[in-house]
Every structure is written in structure tokens, then in C-alpha cells.
N, C-alpha and C positions, 0 to 999 in steps of 0.2 A: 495579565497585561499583554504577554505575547502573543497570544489570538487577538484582541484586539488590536494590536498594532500590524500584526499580519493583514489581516481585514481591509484595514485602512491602506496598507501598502499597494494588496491587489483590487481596491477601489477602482474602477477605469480600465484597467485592466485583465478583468476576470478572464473572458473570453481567449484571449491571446496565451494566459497562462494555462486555463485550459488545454488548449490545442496543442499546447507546447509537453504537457504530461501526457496527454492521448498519444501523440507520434512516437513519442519515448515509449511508451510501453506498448506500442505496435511493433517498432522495433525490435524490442525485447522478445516481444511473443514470435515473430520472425525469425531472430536469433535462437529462443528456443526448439523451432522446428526443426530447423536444422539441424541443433545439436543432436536433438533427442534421434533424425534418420539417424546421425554418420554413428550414435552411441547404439542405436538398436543394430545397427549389424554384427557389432560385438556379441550378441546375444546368443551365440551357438552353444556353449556351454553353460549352463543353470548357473551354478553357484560362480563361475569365474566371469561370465556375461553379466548376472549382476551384480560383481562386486567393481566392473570396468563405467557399468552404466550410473551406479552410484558416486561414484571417485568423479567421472564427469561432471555428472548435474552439482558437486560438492566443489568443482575446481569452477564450473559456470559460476554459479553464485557467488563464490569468495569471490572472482573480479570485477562478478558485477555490482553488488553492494557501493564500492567504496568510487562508483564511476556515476552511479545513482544520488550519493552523499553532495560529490562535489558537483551535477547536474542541478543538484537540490539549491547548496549550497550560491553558484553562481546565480541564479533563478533571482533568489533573495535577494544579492547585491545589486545585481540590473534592476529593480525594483527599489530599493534602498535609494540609487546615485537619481536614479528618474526624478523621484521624490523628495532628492534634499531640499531643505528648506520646507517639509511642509512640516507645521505644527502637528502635532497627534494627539490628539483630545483622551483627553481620561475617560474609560467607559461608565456611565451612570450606572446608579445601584438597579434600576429595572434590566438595564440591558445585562448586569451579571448575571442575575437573577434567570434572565430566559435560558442565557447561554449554561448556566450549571441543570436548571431543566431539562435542557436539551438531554446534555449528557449522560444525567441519572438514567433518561429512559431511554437512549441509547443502550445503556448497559443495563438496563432490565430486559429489553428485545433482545439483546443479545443471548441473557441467561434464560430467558424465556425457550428460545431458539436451541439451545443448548441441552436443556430440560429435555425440550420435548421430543429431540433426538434420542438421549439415555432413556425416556423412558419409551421410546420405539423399539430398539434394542435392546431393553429386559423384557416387552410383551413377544417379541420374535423368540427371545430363547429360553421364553417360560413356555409359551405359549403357540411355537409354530406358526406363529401367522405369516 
């Protein structure tokens, strides 16, 4: 029922909330460049340059997750107040139906995907290719 009512939430609004994750994560990949210069200059030493360059990228992500959560989180309520007052229909059994479709073979492409990388990587180191 929660993707359904998500669905229904960004009805009219796709596009808007689109653009709104694309800049966010332009941002993000911005902010990562940057980190990743001022962390590669640490990099003189092997073992102490990447234990400085790891500690970063581990101290980036703990702040950004939980900056991510509540961008997430607010996203929903602006969609939420927009929307008070509208009914939200119950999803028929066909449209369950597509959307558990969907998913299954989502997650067969995936393991598909998955596969046929392991078995890339046992014909390279049986086999040299």
C-alpha cells in the first residue's frame, strides 16, 4: 500500500520531484569531488594515506545519510500537506499484480547481472582470458 500511495502522492508532480533528487545528488557528487582532491593529498604515505582517505569517505557518508533521510523525509510531507484532503484509492488486484511482476524480475536482472559477473571472474582465473 505504501508504493501505491507514494504513486498517488507524486501524481502531478513527478517531474518537480525528479529535479529535486537529480540536483541533490549533483550536489552530492560535487561535494564528493571535492572531498575525494583535499583526501587524495593525504595520500603520500600507503598505508597512513589510506587509512586518512578511508576515515574521510566514512566520516562523508555518516553525515550524509542522515541529511539524505530528512531531504527524503521532508520531500514526503510537502507532498503529503499539498495533497491533504485527497482520497487515495485502494490499488486493484491487476495493478498488484503488475507491480509484484515488476519486482520479481527486477530481481532476476539483477541476479542475472550478478551471475554473469561471477561467472566472468571464474572463466578469467580458470582460464586467463
Amino acid at each position: 500500500k505504501a508504493l501505491f500511495r507514494s504513486k498517488q502522492l507524486v501524481q502531478g508532480y513527478w517531474w518537480k520531484v525528479f529535479w529535486r533528487f537529480f540536483l541533490l545528488i549533483l550536489l552530492i557528487l560535487l561535494i564528493l569531488i571535492v572531498v575525494s582532491i583535499v583526501l587524495g593529498l593525504f595520500g603520500g604515505n600507503y598505508i597512513k594515506g589510506d587509512l586518512v582517505v578511508m576515515l574521510g569517505f566514512f566520516l562523508f557518508y555518516f553525515l550524509l545519510h542522515p541529511f539524505m533521510f530528512v531531504f527524503r523525509f521532508l520531500l514526503y510531507e510537502n507532498l503529503r500537506q499539498i495533497k491533504e484532503g485527497t482520497v487515495f484509492e485502494e490499488p486493484k488486484i491487476g495493478t498488484k499484480i503488475v507491480f509484484l511482476l515488476i519486482a520479481i524480475l527486477g530481481f532476476l536482472v539483477i541476479l542475472v547481472i550478478l551471475l554473469a559477473f561471477l561467472l566472468t571472474l571464474a572463466f578469467e582465473y580458470f582460464y586467463g582470458f
